[in-house]
N, C-alpha and C positions, 0 to 999 in steps of 0.2 A: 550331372552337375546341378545345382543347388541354384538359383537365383532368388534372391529379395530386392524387394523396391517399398522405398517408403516405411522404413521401418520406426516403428514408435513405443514405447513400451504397454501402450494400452491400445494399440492396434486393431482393428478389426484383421483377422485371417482370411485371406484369400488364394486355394490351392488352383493351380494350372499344371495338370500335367499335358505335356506338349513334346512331339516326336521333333526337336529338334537336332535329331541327325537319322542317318539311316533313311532309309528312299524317301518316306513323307518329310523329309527337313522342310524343304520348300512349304511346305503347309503349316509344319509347327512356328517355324520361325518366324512366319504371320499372326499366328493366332495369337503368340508370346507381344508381338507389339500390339495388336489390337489389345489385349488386356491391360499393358502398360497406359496407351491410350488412352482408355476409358477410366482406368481408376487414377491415372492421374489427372484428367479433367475434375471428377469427382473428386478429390483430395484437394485440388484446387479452389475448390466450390467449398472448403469446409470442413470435408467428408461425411460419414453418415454418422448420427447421435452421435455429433462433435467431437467423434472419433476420426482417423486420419485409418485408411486402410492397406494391410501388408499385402504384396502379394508376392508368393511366394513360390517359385517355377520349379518345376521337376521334367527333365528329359526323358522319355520312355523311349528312344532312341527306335523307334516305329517294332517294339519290341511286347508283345504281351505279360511275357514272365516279369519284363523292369518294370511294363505299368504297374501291375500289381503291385510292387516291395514298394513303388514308389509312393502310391495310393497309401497301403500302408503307413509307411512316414508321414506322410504329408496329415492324417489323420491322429495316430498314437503318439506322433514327437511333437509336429508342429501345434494341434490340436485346429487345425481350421472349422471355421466357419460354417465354407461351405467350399465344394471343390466344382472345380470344370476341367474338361479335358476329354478326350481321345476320338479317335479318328475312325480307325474301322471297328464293326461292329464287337467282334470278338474281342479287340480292346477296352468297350464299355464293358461288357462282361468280368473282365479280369479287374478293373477299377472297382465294378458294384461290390466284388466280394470282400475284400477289407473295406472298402471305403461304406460300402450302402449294407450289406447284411450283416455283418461284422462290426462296425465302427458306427452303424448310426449316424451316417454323415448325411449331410443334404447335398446331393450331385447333380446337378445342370449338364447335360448331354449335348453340345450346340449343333453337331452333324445332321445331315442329310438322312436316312438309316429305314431299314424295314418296318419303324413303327411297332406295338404289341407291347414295348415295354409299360408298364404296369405296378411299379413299385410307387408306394406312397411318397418316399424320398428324393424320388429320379423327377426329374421335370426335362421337354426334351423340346428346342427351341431351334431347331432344322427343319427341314421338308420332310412328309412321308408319303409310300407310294398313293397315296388320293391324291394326292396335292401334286404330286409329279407327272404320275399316268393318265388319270382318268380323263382330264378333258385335253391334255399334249397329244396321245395316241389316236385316237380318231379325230381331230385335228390332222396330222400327219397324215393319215392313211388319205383321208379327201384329199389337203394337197398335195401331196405326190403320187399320188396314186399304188401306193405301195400293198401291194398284199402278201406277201412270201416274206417270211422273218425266220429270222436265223441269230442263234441267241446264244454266241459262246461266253462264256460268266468264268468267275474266279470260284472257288468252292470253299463258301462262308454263306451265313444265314443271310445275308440282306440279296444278293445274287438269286438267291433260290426264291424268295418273297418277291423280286419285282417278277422273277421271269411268272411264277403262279398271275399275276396281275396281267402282266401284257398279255400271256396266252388269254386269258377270259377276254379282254379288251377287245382284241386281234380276233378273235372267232367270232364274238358277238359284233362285229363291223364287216363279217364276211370275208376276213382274212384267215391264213393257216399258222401253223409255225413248221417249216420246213426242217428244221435244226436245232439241237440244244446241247450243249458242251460244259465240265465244267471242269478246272484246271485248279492244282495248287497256286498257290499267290506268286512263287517263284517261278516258273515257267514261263518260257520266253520262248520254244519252238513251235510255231504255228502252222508250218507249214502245211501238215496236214488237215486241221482244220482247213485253212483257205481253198484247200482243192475241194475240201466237202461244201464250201458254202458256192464256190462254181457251181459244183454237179447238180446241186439242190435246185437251182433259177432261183435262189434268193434275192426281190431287189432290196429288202431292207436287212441292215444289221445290228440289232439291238442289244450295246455291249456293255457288260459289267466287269471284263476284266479289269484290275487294277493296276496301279504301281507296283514293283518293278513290271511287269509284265506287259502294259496297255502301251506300251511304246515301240516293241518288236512287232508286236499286233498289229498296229495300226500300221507301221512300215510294209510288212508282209501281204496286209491286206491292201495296201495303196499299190504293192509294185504288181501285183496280179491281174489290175487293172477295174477293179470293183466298181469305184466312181467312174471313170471312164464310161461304164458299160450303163450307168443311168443308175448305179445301186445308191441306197440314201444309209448314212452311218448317221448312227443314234446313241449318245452317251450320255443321261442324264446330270453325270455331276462333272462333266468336263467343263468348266471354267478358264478365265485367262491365265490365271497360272498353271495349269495344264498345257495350255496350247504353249510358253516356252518351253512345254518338253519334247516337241516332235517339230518335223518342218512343218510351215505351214499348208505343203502341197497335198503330206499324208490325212490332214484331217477337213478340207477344203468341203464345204457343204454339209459338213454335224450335223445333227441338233442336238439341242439338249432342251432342258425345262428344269430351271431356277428360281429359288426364290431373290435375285438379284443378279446384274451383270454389268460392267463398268458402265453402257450402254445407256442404262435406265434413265430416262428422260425426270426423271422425279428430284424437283431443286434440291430438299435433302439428301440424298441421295449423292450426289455430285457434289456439295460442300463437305460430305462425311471424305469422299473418296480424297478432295483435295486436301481437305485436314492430313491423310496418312500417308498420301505421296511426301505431304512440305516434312512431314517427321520422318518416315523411316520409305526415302527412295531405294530403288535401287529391283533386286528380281523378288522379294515376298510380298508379294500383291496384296490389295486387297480384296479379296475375289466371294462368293458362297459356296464353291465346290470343298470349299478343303475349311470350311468351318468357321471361317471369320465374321460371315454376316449372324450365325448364328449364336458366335461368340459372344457379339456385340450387343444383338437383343438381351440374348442370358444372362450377360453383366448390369444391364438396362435394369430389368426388370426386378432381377432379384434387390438391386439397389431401391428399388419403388417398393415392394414387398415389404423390406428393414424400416422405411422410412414409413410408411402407410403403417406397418405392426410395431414402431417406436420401441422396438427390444430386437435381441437378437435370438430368444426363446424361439426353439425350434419349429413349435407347433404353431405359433402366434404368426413366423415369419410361411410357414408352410399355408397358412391359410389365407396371406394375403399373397403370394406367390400365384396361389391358383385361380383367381382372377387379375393378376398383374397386365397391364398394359401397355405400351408405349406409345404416343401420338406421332412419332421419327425415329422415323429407321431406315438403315438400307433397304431400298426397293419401299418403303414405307412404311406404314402404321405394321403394328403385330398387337396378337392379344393371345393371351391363355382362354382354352375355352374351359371353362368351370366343369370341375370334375373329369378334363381330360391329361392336365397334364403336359398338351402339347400345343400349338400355337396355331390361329387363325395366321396365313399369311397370303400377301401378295405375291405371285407365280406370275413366269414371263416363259413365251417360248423364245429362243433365239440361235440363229446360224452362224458356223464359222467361217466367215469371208477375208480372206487376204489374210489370213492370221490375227486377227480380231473376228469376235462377235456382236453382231449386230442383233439388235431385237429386234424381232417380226412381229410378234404379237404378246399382248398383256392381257392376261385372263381375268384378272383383277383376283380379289379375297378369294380364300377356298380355304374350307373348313379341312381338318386334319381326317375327322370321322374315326378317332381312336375312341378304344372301349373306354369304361367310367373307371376310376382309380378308386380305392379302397379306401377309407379315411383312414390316418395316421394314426390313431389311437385304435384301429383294427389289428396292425400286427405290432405295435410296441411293445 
């Protein structure tokens, strides 16, 4: 299904494609108001080059084959702009190819994601494993004392990218990895797994399984007795929308590491959150696990970019993109680091208590540490 907002005849184009239905609803159907949100502030202010901006929503129904047709569309009918959108890795993939190799379009990436990407086009306004791992994991091992990791994952590229990280992390702090599993996305029987992470003496679990799947998991591995026994469970992008997917008893003592969490003491921060409670109440949060805060920056920026490059000329807007900044943001300031493409951000570690997340600790700025991107007139 099709949505526009704010339609004008001289429009600026704006693509979203968003999984709103199929397991990620809950994720899309945030990311669709946070877009709404923001360019309707922005339209409100104006808009950019006293233009008024369309935005124009596509369901990928948490669906690869729809991203793409929809990418597609959204590129050779609509003719946007510039696009945002998708949630797991393999779905940027399916987006890049009509929308970034094909159509020449300019794509903002807002998730969390393995990092590496590398197209002059792509710009990627999420966490990557630096920014998640390197200083949360040994962190973690001092306070809990955890050494035995056990690492059942979904079987997709960003799974296979963090556990490569944790293992280096994990050995180099004098830990092991007892375990490593990796499941299609649908799968929901665990069982066997949970007797291997018994047998193993794992006390830590560091899990990348996803939706549908990370909900049987967690169950399975709660009724085993794993917490009970002092084990520590670890899900980097488990956020508050997450946590209404399970009881809160199955996921009681997390961690994760965010670039934001309702929690975050920072006054922006908390007037952003209340601004999207008083508009769109109710269960699609606004959370960073499922791409909202990255959302929010990537709409930010790119808007600073348009205006800083006073055109919407591709190149002009690509180059002010890549040092784009914002002074307020969820969790706070962000910046593009020049020539990478991907974003300096504030990182929080925080635990699930009582079915909320509390932060424990702010790591402050942490650079992304992605390779240099290629200038634009390299592969055009």
């Amino acid at each position: 299904m099709t949505q526009t907002f704010n339609l004008g005849a001289r429009s600026i184009r704006v693509g979203l494609i968003a999984d709103q239905t199929g397991p990620l609803s809950f994720v899309g159907l945030a990311n669709v108001n946070v877009a709404r949100m923001v360019i309707g502030d922005i339209n409100a202010k104006g808009g950019l080059l006293g233009r008024q901006i369309e935005l124009i929503v596509e369901d990928s129904a948490t669906d690869d084959s729809v991203a793409a047709a929809k990418a597609r569309k959204l590129v050779a009918h609509d003719h946007v702009d510039v696009l945002f959108g998708g949630i797991y890795s393999s779905t940027r993939q399916a987006i890049k190819g009509p929308a970034v190799t094909e159509g020449k379009t300019l794509y903002i990436y807002p998730e969390q994601y393995e990092g590496q990407e590398s197209d002059p086009l792509i710009f990627c306004t999420g966490p990557v494993p630096a920014q998640q791992l390197d200083l949360f994991i040994p962190w973690l091992m001092k306070e809990t004392g955890a050494r035995k990791f056990y690492l059942p994952s979904a079987d997709y590229v960003w799974p296979h990218v963090m556990n490569r990280r944790v293992r280096q992390l994990v050995t180099a702090h004098g830990g092991a990895i007892v375990g490593e599993e990796y499941f299609p996305l649908d799968h929901v029987d665990y069982r066997d797994t949970v007797e291997k992470i018994a047998r193993s003496g794992a006390d830590a679990v560091f899990n990348t399984i996803v939706p549908p799947g990370v909900t049987p998991f967690f169950e399975q591995l709660h009724a085993s007795g794993f917490q009970e026994r002092g084990g520590q469970l670890i899900c980097t992008y488990f956020d508050e929308n997450f946590l209404n997917m399970v009881p809160a008893a199955h996921v009681e003592g997390l961690y994760g590491c965010l670039d934001y969490y309702q929690g975050v003491a920072e006054p922006f921060s908390k007037k952003l959150l209340a601004q999207y409670d008083a508009l769109y109440p109710g269960q699609a949060q606004f959370t960073a696990g499922g791409a909202c805060t990255g959302l929010y920056r990537g709409l930010r920026m790119w808007a600073s970019a348009v205006t800083e490059a006073r055109t919407l000329a591709q190149a002009e807007v690509v180059a002010a993109l890549d040092h784009a900044r914002i002074a307020e943001g969820p969790g706070g300031p962000a910046a593009m680091v020049p020539g990478e493409h991907h974003a300096r951000l504030n990182m929080y570690i925080a635990q699930a208590r009582g079915g909320r997340f509390e932060v424990v600790r702010s790591l402050g700025a942490i650079d992304p540490q992605e390779q240099q991107v290629a200038a634009l007139q390299a592969t055009a």
